[in-house]
N, C-alpha and C positions, 0 to 999 in steps of 0.2 A: 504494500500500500504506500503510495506517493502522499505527503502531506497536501497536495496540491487536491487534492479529491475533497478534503476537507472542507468546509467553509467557513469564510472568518469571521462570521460573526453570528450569534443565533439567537435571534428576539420570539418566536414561537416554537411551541413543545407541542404535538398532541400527547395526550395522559393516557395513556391503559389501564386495566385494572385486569389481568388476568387475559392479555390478548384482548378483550372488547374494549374498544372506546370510549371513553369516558368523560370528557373536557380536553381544553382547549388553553395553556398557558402559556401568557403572552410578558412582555415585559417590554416598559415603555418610561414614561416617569415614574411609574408605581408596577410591579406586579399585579398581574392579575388572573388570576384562573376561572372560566365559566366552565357549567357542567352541560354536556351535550347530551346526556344521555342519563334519564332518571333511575336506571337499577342498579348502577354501579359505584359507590360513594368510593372516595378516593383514602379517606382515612375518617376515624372513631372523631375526630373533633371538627370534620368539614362535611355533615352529611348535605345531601342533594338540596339546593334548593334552584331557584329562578333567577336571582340576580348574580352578578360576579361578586368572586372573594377578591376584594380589593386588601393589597399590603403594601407598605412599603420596605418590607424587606420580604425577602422568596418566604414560601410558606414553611412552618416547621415541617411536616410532611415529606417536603422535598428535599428540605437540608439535611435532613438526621444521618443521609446513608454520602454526603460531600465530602471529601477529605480536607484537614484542616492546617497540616503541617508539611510535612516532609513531601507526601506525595502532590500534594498539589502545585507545590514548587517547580517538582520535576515534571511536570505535565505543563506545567506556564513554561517553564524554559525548553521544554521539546518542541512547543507548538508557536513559540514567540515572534518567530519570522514567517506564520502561516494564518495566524487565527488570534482572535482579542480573547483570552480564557478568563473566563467568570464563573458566576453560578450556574447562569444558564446553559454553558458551551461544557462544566463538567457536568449537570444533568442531562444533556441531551447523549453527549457520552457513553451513558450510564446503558442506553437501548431500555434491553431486553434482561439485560444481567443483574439489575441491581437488587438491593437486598428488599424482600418484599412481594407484592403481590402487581407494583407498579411499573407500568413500563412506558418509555420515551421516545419519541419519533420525529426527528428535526428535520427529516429529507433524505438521510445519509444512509448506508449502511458498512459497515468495516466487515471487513474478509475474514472468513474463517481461517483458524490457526489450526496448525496441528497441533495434536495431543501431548500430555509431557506427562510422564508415570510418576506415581509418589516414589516407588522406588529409586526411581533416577535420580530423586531431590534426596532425599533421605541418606543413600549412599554414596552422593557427589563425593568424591578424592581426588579433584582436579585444583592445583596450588590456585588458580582465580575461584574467585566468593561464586555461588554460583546464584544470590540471591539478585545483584547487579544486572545477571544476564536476562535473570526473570523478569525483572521491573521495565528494561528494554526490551522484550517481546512482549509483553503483556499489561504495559502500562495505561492501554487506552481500553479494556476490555472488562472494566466495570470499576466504578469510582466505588472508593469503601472509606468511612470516617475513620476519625481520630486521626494524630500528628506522629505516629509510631511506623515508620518503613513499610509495609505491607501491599502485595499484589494476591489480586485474585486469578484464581487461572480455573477455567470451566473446564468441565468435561476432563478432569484430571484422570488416569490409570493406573492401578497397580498389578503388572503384567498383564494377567488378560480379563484379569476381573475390572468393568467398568465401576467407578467411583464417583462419588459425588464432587462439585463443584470443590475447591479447594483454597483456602486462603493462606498466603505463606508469609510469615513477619521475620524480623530480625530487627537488630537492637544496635547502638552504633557507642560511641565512645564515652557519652555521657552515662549509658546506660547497658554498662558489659553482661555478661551472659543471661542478656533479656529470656534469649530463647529457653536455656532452661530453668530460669526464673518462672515464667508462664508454663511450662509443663509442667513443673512441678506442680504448683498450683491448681493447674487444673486438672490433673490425677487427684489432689487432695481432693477435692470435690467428686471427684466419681468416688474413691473411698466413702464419701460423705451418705452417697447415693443420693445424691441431686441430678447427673445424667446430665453432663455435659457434653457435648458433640467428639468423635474420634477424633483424637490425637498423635503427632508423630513428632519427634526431635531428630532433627539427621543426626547422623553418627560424626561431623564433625561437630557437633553441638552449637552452629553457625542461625541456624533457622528452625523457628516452630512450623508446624502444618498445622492446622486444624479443616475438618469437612466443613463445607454448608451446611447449615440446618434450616434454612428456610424452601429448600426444597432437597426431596428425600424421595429416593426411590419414583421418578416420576411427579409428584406432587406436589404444587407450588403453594405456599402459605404467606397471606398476611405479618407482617410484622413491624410494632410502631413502638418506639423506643418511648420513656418516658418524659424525655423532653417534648416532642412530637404531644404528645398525651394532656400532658399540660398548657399544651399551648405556648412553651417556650425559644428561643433563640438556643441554635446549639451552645452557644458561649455562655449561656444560663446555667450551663451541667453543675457546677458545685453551689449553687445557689439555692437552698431547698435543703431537705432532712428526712432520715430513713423513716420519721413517722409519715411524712408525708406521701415516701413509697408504698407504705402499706395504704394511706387511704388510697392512693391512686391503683392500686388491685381491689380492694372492696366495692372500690364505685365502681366498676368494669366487669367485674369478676364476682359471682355471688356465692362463688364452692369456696367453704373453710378448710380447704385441702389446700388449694391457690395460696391462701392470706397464708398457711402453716410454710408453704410451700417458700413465699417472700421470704419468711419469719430467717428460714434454712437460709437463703442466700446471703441476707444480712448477717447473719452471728456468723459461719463460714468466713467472710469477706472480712469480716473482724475481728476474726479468731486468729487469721493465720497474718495478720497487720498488712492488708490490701487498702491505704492511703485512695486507692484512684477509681472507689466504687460511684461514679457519678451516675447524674439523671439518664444517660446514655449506654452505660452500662447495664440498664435495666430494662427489659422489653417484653413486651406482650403480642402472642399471636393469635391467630385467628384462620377459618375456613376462607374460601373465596368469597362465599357468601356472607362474613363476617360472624358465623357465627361460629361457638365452641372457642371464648376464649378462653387463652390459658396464657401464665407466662413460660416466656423461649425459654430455652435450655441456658444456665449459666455461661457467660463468656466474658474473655478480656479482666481475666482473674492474674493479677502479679502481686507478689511483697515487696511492697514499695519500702518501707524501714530501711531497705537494708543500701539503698541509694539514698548519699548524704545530700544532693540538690532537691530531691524532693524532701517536705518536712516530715515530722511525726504526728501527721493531723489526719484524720478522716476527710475523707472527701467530701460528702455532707453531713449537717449535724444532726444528733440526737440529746434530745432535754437542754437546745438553742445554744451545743457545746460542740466542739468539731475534736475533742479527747478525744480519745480512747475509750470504751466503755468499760466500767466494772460488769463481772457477772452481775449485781443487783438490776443496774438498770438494762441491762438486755430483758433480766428477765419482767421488770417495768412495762419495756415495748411489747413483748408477746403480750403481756396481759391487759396491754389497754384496746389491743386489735383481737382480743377472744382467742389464743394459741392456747391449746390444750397444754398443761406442764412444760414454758419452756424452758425452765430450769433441771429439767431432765434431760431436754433437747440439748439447750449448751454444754453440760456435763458427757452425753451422751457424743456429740461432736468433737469435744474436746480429746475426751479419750481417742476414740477413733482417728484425729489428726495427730495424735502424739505418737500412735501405733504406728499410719503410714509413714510418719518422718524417721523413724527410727529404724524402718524395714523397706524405705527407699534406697536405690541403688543411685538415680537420676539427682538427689538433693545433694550427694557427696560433691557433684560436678561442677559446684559453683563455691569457690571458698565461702564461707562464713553464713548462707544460707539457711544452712540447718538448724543452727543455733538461733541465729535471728527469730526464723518462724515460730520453735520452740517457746522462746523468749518474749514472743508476741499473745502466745498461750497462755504462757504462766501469768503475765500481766495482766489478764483480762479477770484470770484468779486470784488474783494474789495483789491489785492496785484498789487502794480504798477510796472510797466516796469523798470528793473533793471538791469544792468550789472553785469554776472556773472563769477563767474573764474573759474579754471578749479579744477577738486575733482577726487580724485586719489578712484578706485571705488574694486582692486584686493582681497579685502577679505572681498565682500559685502557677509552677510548674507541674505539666503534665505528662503522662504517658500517653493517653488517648485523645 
């Protein structure tokens, strides 16, 4: 594909929602989105109606899946002498692949690519990084948020068994063995049995993999993060607090399995000292039809503690304190949101993350990791109730 096929600039989108047409977004002095078509609502906080959604900034809806750091960078610098890159020229980008049930149609369409096997990534032994090579073939073939390295590559294989969609990250100097920092992590959570998406670390321990999970086996799903949900600006994600996650699954969600379910991600996410659990990190899916929601499987799980640029603060707060929590008030939140025993839950989790860390082979792989997590354990046990003041948070550094 020649840059020159591109075009440089892109003021209208048509929307899909599952292949059907849906509206029509345009951008002009203000955003604006009309619905073309009454059965198909585009998201839980835009249902159908007659007139246009007027914004002046892109809708949450469409921002939440935009990359916000690194990757978009390198998409404005690849496309710089071909095309003006925005929000609208990376969602238009986005087609058919993006995360979600939504899809975007500017005129264009990019060439299919050949296939690239997990195995190939996984057991790269070639002296070049081989994550570089992936970001240049695959860097126009679905935009995915957060500021953290990461290329999506479809229709991934592992020998000849076909595979789901594939996201691949890695970590750069500020933030040394991201990759298995995040598996870790997110093994702890399947130990947890919270059922997080397959995972893989290459064997040079350069790059994580994880699957898609918005679509699986054939089946494309809805999925609206909880910025999206609330109605917010991506740039809102640490603005907000875990009570507030849970009301945002009770109003959406009516199964006290779901809210026990949140309850599990939060104490998890603060058990094992994950700093970067934002409004973003939290998402809710759904049928095409929009019904059957439930929240997505955990993702975008790291121990942040243990990286001195980022602080020792939670992402969002709980009891209007961005701490750490003691077990009391964990177990405060379960019980103001109706969680059956979560002080058996946290006890119950805790053990279980103390077992996995100590019968991991993967946490040896990162100096000082293991302790740290450990040490994020014990503190959640063993830190007394304290008064906290207030911490000015406007140039937190982020992973995602």
């Amino acid at each position: 594909m020649t840059m020159i096929s591109l075009p440089e600039s892109i003021s209208r989108i048509g929307v899909s929602v599952h292949t059907n047409p849906a509206g029509l977004l345009t951008h002009g002095a203000s955003y604006n989105f009309l619905y073309q078509a009454d059965e198909w609502p585009i998201s839980l906080s835009m249902p159908v109606q007659l007139e246009p959604y007027k914004s002046g900034a892109i809708f949450p809806v469409f921002s939440q899946n935009l990359p916000e750091g690194y990757i978009r960078r390198y998409v404005s610098e690849k496309l710089r002498r071909y095309a003006k890159v925005n929000d609208m020229y990376l969602l238009a980008l986005q087609g058919q692949d993006g995360i979600g049930l939504l899809g975007y149609d500017a005129g264009f369409e990019l060439p299919p690519l050949e296939k690239v096997s997990i195995s190939d990534i996984v057991g790269w032994d070639e002296p070049e990084d081989i994550f570089p090579q992936l970001l240049d073939r695959f860097y126009l073939r679905g935009m995915l948020s957060g500021v953290q390295p990461k290329v999506l590559i479809p229709q991934a294989s592992r020998s000849t068994t076909p595979q789901q969609d594939i996201i691949v990250k890695t970590g750069d100097a500020e933030f040394p063995s991201l990759a298995i920092n995040e598996y870790v992590c997110m093994e702890s959570a399947r130990a947890c049995g919270l059922e997080p998406p397959r995972c893989y670390l290459s064997n040079n321990h350069e790059v994580f993999i994880v699957e898609r999970f918005d679509r699986v086996d054939g089946i494309q799903w809805g999925m609206e993060d909880f910025t999206t949900l609330m109605g917010r600006a991506s740039e809102e994600k640490y603005n907000s607090s875990y009570e507030m996650v849970m009301k945002v699954v009770q109003k959406y969600v009516v199964s006290p399995k779901e809210t026990e379910k949140a309850f599990r991600y939060i104490v998890h996410s603060l058990l094992i000292g994950n700093g970067d659990a934002h409004l973003k990190n939290f998402a809710l899916q759904y049928d095409p039809d929009m019904g059957n929601l439930r929240l997505s499987p955990p993702y975008d799980i790291t121990h942040t503690l243990i990286y001195p640029t980022i602080d020792n603060q939670m992402a969002l707060k709980l009891r209007k304190s961005k701490e750490f929590p003691t077990r009391r008030e964990l177990i405060r939140l379960g019980d103001e949101y109706s969680v059956t025993k979560p002080g058996a839950i946290i006890d119950e989790m805790s053990e279980t993350l103390n077992t996995f860390l100590t019968d991991s082979d993967e946490v040896e792989l990162m100096d000082g990791l293991k302790a740290s997590m450990l040490g994020a354990i014990s503190q959640v046990h063993a830190r007394a109730d304290s008064a906290k003041g207030f911490r000015h948070t406007k140039n937190r550094r982020s992973l995602r």
